[in-house]
N, CA, C and O atoms as CSV, one atom per row, in Angstrom:
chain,resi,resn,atom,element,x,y,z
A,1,UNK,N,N,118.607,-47.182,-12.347
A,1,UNK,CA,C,117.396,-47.447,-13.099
A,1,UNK,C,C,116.618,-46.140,-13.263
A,1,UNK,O,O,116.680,-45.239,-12.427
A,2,UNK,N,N,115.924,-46.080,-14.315
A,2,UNK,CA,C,115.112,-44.777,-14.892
A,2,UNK,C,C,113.930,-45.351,-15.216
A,2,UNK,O,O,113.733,-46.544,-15.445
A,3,UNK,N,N,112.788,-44.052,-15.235
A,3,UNK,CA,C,111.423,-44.314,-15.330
A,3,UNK,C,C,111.485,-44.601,-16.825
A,3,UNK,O,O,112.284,-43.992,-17.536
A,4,UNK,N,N,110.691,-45.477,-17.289
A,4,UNK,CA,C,111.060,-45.954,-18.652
A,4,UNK,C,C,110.060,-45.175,-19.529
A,4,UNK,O,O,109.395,-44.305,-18.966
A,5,UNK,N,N,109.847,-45.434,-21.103
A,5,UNK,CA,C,109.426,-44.154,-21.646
A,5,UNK,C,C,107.674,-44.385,-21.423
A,5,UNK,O,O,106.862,-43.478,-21.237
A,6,UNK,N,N,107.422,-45.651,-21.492
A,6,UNK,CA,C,106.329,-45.094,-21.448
A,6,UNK,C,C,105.487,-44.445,-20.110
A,6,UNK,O,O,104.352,-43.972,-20.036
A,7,UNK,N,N,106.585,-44.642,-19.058
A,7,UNK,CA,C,105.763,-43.993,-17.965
A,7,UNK,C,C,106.085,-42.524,-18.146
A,7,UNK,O,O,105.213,-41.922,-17.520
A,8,UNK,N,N,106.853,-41.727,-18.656
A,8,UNK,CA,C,107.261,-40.650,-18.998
A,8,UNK,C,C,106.343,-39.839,-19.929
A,8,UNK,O,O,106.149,-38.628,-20.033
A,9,UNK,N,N,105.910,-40.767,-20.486
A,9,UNK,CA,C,104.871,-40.246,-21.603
A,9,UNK,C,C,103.369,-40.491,-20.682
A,9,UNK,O,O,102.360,-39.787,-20.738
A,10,UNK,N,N,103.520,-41.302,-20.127
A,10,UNK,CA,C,101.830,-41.067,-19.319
A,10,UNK,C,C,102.291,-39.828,-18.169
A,10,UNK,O,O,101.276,-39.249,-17.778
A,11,UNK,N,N,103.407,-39.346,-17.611
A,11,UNK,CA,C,103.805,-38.743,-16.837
A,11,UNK,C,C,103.291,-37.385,-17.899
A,11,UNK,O,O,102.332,-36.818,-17.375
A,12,UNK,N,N,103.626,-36.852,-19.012
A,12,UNK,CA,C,103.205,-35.518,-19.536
A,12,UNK,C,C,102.072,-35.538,-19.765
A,12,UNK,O,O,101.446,-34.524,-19.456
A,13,UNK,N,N,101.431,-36.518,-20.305
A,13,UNK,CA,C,100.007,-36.480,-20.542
A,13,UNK,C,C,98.601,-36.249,-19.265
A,13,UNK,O,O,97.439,-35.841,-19.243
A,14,UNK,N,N,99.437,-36.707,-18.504
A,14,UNK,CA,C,98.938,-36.693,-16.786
A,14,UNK,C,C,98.749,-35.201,-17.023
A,14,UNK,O,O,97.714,-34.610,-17.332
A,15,UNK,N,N,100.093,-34.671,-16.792
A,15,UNK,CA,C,100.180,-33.443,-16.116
A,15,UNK,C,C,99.288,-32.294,-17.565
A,15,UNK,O,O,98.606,-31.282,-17.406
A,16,UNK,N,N,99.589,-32.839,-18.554
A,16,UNK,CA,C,98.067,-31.821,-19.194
A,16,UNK,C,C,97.473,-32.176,-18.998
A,16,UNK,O,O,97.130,-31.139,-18.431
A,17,UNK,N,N,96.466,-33.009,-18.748
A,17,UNK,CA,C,95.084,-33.037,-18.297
A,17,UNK,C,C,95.198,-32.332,-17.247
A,17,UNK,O,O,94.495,-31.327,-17.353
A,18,UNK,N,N,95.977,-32.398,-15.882
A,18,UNK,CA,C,95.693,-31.523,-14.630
A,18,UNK,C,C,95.832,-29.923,-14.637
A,18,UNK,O,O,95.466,-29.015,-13.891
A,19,UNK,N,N,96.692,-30.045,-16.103
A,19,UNK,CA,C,97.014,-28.192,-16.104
A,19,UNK,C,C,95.771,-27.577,-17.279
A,19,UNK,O,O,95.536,-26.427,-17.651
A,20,UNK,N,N,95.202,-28.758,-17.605
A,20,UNK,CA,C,93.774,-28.307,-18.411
A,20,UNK,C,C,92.597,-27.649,-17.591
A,20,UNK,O,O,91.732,-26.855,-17.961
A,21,UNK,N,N,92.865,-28.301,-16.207
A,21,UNK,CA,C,92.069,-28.411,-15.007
A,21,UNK,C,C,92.114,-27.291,-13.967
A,21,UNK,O,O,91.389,-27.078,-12.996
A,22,UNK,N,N,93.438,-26.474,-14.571
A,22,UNK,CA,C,94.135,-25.544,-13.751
A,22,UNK,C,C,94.839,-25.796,-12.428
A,22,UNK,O,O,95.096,-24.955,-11.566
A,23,UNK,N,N,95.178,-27.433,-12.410
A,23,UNK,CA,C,96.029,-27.972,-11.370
A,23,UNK,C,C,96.882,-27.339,-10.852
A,23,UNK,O,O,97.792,-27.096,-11.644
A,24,UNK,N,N,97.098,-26.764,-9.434
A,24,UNK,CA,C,98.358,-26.288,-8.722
A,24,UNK,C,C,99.915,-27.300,-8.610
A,24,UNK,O,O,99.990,-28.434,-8.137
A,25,UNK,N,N,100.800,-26.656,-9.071
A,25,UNK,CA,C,102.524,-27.090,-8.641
A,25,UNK,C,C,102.289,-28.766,-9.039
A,25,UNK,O,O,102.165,-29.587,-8.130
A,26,UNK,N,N,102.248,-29.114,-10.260
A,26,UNK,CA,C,102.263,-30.367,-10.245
A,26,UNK,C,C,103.652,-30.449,-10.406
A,26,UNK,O,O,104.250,-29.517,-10.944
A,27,UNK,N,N,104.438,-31.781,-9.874
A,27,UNK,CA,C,105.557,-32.230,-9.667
A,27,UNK,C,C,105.902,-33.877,-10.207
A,27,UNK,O,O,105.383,-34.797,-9.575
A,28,UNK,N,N,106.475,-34.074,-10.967
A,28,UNK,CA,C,107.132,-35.935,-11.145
A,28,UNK,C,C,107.888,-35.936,-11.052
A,28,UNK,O,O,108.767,-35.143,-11.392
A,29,UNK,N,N,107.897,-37.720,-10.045
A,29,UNK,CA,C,109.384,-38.052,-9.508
A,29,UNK,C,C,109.399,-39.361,-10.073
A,29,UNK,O,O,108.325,-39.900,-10.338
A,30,UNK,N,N,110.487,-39.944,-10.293
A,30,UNK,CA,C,110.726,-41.104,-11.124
A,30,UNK,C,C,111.446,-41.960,-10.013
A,30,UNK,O,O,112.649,-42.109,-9.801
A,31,UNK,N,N,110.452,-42.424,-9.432
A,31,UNK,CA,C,110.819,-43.994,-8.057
A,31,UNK,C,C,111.214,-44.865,-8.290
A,31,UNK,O,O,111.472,-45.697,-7.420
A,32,UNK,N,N,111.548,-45.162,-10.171
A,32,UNK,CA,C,111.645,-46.727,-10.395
A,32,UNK,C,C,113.186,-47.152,-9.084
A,32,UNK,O,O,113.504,-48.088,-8.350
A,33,UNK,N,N,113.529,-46.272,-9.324
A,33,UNK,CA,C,115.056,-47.200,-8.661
A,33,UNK,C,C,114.660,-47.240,-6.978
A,33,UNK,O,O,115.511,-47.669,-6.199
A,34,UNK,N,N,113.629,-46.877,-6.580
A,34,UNK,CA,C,113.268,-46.861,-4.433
A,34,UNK,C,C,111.516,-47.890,-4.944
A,34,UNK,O,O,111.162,-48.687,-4.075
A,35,UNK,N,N,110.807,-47.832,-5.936
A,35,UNK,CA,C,109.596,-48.942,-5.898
A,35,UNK,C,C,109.903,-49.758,-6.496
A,35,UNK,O,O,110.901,-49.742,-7.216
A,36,UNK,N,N,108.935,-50.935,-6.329
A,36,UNK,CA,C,108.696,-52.239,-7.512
A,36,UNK,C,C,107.293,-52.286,-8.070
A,36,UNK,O,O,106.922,-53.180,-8.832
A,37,UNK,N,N,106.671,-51.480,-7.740
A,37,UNK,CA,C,105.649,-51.263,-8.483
A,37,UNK,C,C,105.135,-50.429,-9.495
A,37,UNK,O,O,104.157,-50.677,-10.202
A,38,UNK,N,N,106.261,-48.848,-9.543
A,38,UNK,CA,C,105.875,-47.969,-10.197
A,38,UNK,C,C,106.819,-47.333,-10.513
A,38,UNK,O,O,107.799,-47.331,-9.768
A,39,UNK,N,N,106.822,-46.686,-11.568
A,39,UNK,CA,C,108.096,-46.140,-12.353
A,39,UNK,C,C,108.099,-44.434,-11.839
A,39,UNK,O,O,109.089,-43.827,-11.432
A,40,UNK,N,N,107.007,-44.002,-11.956
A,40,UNK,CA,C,106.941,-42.472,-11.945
A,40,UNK,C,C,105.640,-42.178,-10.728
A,40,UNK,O,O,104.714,-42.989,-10.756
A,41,UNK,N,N,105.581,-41.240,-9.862
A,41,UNK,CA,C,104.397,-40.789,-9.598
A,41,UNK,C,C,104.593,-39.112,-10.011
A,41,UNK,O,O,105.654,-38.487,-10.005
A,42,UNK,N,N,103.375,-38.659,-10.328
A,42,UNK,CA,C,102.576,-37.488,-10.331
A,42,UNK,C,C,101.885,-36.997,-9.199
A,42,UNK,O,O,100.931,-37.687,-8.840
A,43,UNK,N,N,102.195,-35.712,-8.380
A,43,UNK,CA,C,101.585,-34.906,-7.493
A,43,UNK,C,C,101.330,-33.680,-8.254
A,43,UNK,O,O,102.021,-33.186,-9.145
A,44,UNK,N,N,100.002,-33.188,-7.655
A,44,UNK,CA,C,98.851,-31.810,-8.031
A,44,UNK,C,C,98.207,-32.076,-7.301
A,44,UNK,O,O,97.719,-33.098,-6.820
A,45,UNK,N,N,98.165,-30.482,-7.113
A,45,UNK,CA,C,96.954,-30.104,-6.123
A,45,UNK,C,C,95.445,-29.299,-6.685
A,45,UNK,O,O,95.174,-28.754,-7.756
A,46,UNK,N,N,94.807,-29.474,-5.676
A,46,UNK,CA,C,93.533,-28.386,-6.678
A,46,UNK,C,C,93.010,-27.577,-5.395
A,46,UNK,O,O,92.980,-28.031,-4.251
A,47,UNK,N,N,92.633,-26.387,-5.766
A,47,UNK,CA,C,92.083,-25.791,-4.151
A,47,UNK,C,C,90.747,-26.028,-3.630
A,47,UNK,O,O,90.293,-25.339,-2.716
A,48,UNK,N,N,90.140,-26.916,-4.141
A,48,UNK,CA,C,88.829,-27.355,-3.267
A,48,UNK,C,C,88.702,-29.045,-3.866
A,48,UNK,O,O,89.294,-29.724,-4.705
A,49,UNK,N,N,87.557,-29.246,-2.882
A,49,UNK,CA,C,87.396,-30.695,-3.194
A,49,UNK,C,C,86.464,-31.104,-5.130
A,49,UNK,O,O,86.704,-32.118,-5.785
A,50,UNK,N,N,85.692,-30.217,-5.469
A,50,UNK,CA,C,85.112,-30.189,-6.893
A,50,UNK,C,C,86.588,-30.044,-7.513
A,50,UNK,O,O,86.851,-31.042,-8.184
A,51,UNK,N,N,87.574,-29.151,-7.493
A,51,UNK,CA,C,88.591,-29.130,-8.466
A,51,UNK,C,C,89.309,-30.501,-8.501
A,51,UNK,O,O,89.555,-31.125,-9.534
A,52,UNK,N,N,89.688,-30.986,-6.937
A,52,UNK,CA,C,90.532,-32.035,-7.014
A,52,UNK,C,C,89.921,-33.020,-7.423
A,52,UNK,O,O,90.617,-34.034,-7.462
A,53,UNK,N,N,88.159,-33.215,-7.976
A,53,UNK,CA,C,87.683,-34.551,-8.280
A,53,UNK,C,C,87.892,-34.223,-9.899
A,53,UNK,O,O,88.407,-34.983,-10.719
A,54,UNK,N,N,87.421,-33.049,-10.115
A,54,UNK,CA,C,87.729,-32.659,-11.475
A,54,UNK,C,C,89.258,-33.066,-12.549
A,54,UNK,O,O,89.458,-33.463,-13.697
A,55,UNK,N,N,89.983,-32.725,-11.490
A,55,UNK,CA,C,90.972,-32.984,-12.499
A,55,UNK,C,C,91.641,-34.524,-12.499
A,55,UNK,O,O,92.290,-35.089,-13.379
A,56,UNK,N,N,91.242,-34.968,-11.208
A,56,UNK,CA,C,91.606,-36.663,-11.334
A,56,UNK,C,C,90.603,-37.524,-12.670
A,56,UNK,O,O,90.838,-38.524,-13.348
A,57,UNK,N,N,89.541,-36.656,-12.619
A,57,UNK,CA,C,88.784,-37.261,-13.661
A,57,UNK,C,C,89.218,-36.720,-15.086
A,57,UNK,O,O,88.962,-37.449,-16.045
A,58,UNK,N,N,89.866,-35.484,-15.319
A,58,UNK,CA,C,90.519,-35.304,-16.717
A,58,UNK,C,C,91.878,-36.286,-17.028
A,58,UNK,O,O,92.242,-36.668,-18.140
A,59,UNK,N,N,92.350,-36.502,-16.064
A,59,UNK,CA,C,93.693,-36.911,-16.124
A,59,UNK,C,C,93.165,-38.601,-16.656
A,59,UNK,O,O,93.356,-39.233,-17.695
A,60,UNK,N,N,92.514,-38.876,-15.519
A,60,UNK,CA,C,91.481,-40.570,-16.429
A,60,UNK,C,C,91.616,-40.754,-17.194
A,60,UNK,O,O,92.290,-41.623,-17.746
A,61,UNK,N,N,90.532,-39.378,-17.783
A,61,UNK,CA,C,89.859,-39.896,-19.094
A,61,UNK,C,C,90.720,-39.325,-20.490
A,61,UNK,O,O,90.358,-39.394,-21.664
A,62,UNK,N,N,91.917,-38.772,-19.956
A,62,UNK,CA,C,93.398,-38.077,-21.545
A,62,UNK,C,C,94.022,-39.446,-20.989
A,62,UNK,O,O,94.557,-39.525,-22.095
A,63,UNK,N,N,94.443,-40.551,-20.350
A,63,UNK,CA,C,94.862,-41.431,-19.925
A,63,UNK,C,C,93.973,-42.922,-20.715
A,63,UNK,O,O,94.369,-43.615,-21.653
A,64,UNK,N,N,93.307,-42.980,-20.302
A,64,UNK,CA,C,92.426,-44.159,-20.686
A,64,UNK,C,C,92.245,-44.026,-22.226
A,64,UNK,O,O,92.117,-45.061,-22.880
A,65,UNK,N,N,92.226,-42.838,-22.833
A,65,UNK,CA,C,92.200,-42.564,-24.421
A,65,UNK,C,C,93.381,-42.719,-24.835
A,65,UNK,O,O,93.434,-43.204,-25.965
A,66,UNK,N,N,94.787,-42.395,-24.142
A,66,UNK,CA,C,96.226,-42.628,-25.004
A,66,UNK,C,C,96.378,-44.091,-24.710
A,66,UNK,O,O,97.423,-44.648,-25.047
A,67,UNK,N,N,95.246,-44.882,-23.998
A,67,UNK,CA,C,95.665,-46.227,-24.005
A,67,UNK,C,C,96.084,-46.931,-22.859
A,67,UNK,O,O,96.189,-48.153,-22.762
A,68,UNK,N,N,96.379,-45.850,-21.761
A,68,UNK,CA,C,96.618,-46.842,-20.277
A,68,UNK,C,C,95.202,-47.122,-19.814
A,68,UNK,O,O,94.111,-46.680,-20.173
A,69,UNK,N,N,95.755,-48.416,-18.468
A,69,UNK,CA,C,95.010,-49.122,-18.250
A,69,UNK,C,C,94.556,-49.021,-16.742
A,69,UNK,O,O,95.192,-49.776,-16.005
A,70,UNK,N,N,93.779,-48.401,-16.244
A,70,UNK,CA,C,93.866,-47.816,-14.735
A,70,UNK,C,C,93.296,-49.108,-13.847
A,70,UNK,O,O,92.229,-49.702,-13.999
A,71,UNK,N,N,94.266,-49.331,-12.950
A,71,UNK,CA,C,94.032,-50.564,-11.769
A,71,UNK,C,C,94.005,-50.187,-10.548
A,71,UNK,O,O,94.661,-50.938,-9.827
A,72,UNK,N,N,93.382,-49.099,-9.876
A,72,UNK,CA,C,92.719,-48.680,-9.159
A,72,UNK,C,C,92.666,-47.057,-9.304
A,72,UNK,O,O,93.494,-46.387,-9.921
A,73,UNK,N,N,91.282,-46.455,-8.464
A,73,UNK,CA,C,91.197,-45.842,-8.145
A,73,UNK,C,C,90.223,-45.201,-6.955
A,73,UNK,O,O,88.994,-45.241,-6.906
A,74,UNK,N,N,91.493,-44.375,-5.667
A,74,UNK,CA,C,90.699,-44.365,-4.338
A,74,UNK,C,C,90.936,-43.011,-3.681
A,74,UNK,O,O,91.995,-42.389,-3.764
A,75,UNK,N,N,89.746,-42.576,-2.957
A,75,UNK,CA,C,89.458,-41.401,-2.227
A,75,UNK,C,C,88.772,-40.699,-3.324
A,75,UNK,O,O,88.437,-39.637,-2.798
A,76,UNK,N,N,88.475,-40.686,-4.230
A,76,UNK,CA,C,86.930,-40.064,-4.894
A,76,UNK,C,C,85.468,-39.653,-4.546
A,76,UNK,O,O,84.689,-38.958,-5.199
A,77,UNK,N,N,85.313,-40.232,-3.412
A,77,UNK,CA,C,84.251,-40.058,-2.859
A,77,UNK,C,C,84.109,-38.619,-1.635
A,77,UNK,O,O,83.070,-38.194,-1.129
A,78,UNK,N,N,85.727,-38.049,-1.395
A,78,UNK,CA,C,86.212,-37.135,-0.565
A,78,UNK,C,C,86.727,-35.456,-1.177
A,78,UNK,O,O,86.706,-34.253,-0.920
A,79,UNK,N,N,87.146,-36.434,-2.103
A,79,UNK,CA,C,87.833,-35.205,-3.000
A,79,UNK,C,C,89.017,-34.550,-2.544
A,79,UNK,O,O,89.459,-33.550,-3.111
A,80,UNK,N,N,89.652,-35.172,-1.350
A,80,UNK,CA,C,90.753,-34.640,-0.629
A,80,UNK,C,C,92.537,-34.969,-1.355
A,80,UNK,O,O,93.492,-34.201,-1.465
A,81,UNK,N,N,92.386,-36.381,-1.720
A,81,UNK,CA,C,93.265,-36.928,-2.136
A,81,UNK,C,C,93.326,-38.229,-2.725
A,81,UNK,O,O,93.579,-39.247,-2.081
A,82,UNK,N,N,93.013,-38.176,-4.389
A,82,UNK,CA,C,92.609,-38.691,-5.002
A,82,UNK,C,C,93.942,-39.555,-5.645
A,82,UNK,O,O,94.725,-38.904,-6.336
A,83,UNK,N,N,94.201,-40.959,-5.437
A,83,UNK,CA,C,95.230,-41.884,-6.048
A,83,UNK,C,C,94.622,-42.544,-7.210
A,83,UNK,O,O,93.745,-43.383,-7.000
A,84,UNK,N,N,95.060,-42.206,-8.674
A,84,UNK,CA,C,94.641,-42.921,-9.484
A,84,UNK,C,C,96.511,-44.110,-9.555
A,84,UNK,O,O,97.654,-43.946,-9.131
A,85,UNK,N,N,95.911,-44.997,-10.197
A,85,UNK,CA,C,97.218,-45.976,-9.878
A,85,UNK,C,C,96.848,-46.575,-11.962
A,85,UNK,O,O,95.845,-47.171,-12.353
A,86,UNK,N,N,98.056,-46.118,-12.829
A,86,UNK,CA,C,98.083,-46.642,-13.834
A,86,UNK,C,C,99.210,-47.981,-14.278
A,86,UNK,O,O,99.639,-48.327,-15.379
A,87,UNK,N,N,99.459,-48.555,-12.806
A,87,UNK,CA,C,100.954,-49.461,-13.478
A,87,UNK,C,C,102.070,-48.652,-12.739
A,87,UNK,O,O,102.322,-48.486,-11.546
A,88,UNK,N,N,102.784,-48.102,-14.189
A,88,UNK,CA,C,103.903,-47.528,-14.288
A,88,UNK,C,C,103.901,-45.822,-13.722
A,88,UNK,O,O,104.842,-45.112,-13.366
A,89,UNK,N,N,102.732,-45.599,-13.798
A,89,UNK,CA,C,102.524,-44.440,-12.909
A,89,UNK,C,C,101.551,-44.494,-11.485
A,89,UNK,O,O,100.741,-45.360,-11.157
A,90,UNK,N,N,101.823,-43.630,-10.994
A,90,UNK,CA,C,100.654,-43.642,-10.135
A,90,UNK,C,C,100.635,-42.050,-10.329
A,90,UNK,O,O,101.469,-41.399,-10.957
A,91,UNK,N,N,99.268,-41.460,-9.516
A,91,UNK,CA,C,98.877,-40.144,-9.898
A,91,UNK,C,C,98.098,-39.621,-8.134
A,91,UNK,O,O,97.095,-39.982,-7.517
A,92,UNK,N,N,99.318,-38.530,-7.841
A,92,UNK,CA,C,98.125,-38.569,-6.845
A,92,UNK,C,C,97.721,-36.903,-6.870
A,92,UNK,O,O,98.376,-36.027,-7.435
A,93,UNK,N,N,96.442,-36.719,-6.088
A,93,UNK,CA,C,95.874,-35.395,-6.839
A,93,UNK,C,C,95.411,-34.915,-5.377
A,93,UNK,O,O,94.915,-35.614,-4.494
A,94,UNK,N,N,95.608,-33.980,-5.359
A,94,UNK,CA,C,95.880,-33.746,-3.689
A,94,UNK,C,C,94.929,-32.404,-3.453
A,94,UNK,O,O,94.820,-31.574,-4.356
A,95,UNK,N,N,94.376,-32.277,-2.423
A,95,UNK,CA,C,93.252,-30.626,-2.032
A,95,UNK,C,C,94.663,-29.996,-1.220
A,95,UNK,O,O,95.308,-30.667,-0.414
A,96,UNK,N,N,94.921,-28.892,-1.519
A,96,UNK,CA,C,96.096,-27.929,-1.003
A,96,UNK,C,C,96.517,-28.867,0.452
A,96,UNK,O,O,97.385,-29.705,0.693
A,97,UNK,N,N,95.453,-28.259,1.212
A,97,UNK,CA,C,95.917,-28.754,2.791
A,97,UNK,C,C,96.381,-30.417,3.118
A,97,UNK,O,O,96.954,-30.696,4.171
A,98,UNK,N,N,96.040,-31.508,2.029
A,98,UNK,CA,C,96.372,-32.326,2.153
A,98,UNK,C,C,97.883,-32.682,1.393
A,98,UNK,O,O,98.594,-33.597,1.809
A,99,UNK,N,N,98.134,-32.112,0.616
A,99,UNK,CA,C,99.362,-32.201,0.326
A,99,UNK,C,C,100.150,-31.414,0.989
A,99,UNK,O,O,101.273,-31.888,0.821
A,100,UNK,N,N,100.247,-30.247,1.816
A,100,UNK,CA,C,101.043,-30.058,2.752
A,100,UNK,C,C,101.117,-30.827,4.045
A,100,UNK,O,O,102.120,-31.010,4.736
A,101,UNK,N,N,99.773,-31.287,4.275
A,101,UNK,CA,C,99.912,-32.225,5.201
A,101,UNK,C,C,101.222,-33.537,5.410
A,101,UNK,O,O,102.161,-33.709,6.187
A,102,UNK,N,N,100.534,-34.404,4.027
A,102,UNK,CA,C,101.645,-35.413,3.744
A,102,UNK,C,C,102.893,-35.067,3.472
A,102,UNK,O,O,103.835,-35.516,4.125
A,103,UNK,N,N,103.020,-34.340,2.607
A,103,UNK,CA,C,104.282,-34.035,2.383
A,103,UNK,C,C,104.990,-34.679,1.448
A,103,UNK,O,O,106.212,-34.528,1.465
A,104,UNK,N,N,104.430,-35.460,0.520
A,104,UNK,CA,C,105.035,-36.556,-0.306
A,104,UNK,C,C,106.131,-36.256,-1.064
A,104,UNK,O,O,106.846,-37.257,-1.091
A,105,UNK,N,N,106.660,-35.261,-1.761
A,105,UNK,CA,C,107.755,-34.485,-1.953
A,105,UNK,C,C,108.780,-34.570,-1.498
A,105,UNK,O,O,109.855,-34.610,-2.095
A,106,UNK,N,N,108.478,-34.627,0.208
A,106,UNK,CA,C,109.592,-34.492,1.253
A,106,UNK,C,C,110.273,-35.941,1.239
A,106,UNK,O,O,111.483,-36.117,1.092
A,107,UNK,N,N,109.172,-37.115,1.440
A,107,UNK,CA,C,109.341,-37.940,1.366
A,107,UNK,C,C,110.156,-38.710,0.425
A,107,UNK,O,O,111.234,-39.301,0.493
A,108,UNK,N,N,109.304,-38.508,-0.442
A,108,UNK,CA,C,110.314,-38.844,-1.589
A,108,UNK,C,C,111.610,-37.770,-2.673
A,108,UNK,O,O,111.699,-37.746,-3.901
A,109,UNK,N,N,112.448,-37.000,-1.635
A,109,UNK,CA,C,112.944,-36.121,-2.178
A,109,UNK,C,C,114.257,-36.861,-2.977
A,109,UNK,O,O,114.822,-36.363,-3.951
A,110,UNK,N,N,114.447,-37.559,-2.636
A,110,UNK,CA,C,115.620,-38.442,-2.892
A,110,UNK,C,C,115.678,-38.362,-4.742
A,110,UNK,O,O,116.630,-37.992,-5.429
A,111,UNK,N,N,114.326,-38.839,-5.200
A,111,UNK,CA,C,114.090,-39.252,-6.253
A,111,UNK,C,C,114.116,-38.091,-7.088
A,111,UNK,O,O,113.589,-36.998,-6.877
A,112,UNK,N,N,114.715,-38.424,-7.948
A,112,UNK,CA,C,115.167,-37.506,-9.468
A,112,UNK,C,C,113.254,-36.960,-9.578
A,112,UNK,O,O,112.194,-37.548,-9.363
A,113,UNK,N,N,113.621,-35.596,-10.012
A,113,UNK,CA,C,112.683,-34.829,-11.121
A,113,UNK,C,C,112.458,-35.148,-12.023
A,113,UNK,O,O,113.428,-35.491,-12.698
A,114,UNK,N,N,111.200,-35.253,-12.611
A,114,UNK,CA,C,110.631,-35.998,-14.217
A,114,UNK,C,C,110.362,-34.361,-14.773
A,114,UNK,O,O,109.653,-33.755,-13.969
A,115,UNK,N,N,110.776,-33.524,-15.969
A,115,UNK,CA,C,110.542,-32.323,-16.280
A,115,UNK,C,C,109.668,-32.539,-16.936
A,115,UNK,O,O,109.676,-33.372,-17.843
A,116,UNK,N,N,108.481,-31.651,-16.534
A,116,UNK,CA,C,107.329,-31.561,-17.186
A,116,UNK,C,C,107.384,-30.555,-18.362
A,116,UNK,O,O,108.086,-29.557,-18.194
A,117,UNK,N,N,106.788,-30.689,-19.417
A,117,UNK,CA,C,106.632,-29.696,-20.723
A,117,UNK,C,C,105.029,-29.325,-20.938
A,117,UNK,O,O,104.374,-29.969,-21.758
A,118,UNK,N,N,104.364,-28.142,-20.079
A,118,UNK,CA,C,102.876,-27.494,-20.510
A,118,UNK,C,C,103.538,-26.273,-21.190
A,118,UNK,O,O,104.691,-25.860,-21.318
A,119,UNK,N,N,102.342,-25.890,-21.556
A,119,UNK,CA,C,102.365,-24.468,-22.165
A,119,UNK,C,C,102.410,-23.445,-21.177
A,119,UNK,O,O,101.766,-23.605,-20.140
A,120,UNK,N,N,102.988,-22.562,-21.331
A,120,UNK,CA,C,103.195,-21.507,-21.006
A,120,UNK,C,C,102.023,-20.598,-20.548
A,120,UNK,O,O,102.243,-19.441,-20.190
């Protein structure tokens, strides 16, 4: 099983908004075949807690305009590690030290690479 298109397409659109934001090493992995809830997640980091609220909130609001439908969103109030959850994606937006912390990458290394296309 493969992340289907439209999570692929919220998967690039994600990742420009976060590289609008100047998001660090964003990465997609396509879980459909290890979740039942989500096709793709998105990891980025930002180096302080204002960047990482910043760009969870660009990624929103280029998201909520191409038409997805966001059904939660938690740790905003921290700015450490911000899960926006769209469905078929989830998005998580991480402050440096917390994504080395978790390690979610590691975790989920199993799972195929989603290739991202920003500008150069």
């Amino acid at each position: 099983m493969t992340a289907s298109d439209l999570a692929r397409d919220l998967v690039q659109e994600a990742a420009i908004a976060a590289d609008d934001k100047q998001g660090l090493d964003p990465v997609a992995l396509d879980v459909s075949g290890v979740l039942p809830f989500a096709d793709a997640f998105l990891l980025v980091s930002g180096r302080n807690e204002r960047q990482v609220n910043a760009i969870a909130e660009a990624i929103e609001e280029r998201l909520l305009a191409h038409g997805a439908k966001r059904l939660r969103r938690e740790g905003a109030g921290e700015g450490r590690w911000v899960l926006l959850d769209f469905g078929d994606l989830v998005v998580h937006v991480f402050h440096e030290e917390e994504r080395l912390f978790y390690a979610l990458e590691r975790l989920w290394r199993d799972c195929p690479v989603i290739p991202l296309h920003l500008a150069a």
